[in-house]
C-alpha positions as a printed NumPy array, in Angstrom:
array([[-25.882,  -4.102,  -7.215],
       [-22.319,  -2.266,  -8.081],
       [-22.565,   0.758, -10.415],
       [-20.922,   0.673, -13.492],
       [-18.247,   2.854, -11.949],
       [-17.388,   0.737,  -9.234],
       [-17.449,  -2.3  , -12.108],
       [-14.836,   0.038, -14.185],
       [-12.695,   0.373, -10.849],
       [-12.669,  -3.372,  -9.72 ],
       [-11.858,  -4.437, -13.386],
       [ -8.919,  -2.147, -13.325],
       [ -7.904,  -2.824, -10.032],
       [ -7.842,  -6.514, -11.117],
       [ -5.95 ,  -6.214, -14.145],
       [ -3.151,  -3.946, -12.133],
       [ -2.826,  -6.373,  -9.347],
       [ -2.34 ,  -9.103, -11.892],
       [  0.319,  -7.168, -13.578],
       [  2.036,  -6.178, -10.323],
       [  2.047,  -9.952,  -9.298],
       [  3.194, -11.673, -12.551],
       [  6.216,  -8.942, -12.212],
       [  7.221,  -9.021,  -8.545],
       [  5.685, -12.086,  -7.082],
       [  5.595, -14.654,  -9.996],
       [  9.744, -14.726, -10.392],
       [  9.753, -16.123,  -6.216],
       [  7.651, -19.371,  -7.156],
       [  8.734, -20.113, -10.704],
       [ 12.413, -20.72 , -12.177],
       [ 12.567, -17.207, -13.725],
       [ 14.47 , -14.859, -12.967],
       [ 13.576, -11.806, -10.583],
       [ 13.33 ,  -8.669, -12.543],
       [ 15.903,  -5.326, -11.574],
       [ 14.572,  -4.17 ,  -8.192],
       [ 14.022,  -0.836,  -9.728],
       [ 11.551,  -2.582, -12.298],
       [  9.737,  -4.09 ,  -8.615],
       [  9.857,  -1.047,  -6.862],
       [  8.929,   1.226,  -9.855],
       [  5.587,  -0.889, -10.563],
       [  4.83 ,  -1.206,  -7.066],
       [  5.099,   2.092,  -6.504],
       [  2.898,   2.86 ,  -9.548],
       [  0.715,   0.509,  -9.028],
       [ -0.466,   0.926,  -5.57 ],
       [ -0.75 ,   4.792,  -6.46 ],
       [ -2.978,   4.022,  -8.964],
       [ -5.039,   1.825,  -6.639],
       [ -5.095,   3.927,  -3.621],
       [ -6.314,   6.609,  -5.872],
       [ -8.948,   4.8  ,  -7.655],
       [-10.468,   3.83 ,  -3.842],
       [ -9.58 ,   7.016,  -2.747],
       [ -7.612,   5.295,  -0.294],
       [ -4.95 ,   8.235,   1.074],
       [ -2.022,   7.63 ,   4.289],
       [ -3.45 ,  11.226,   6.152],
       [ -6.416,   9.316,   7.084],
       [ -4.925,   5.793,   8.048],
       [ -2.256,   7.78 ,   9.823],
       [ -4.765,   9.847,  11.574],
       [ -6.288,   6.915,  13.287],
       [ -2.805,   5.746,  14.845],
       [ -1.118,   7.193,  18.1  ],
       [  2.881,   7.393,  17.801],
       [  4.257,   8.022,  21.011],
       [  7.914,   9.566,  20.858],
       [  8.358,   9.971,  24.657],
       [ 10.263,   6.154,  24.753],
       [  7.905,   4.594,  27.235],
       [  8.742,   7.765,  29.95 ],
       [  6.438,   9.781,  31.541],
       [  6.358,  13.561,  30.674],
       [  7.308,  15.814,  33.712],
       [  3.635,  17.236,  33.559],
       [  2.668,  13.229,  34.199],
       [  5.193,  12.501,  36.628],
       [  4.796,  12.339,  40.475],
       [  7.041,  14.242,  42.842]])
């Protein structure tokens, strides 16, 4: 059974999703016109910052769990065989 905390979050979380859609993704399948972009980008922005902190969801940790490699597909000289 979901706490009463987790109900708050997931009501929330609900009600700013359906905001964020009607604004940004409702004007692509209806006649209307699309909003400024800095009206979609603003609540976007806002929005998923809200989220991510409500589900203390944070980048550091997703990003930790990814390997970038910079080298551009070379070996490094320590790798490479003379």
């Amino acid at each position: 059974m979901p706490d009463e905390e987790s109900l708050d979050r997931t009501v929330a979380t609900l009600i700013l999703f359906g905001v964020w859609a009607t604004i940004v993704v409702a004007p692509m399948f209806t006649a209307a016109d699309p909003p400024p972009w800095e009206l979609q980008l603003g609540t976007t922005a806002v929005v998923f910052l809200v989220i991510g902190r409500m589900w203390d969801l944070e980048v550091e940790r997703v990003l930790d769990g990814i390997t970038i490699s910079t080298d551009g597909g070379q070996p490094r000289d320590d790798d490479r065989e003379d």
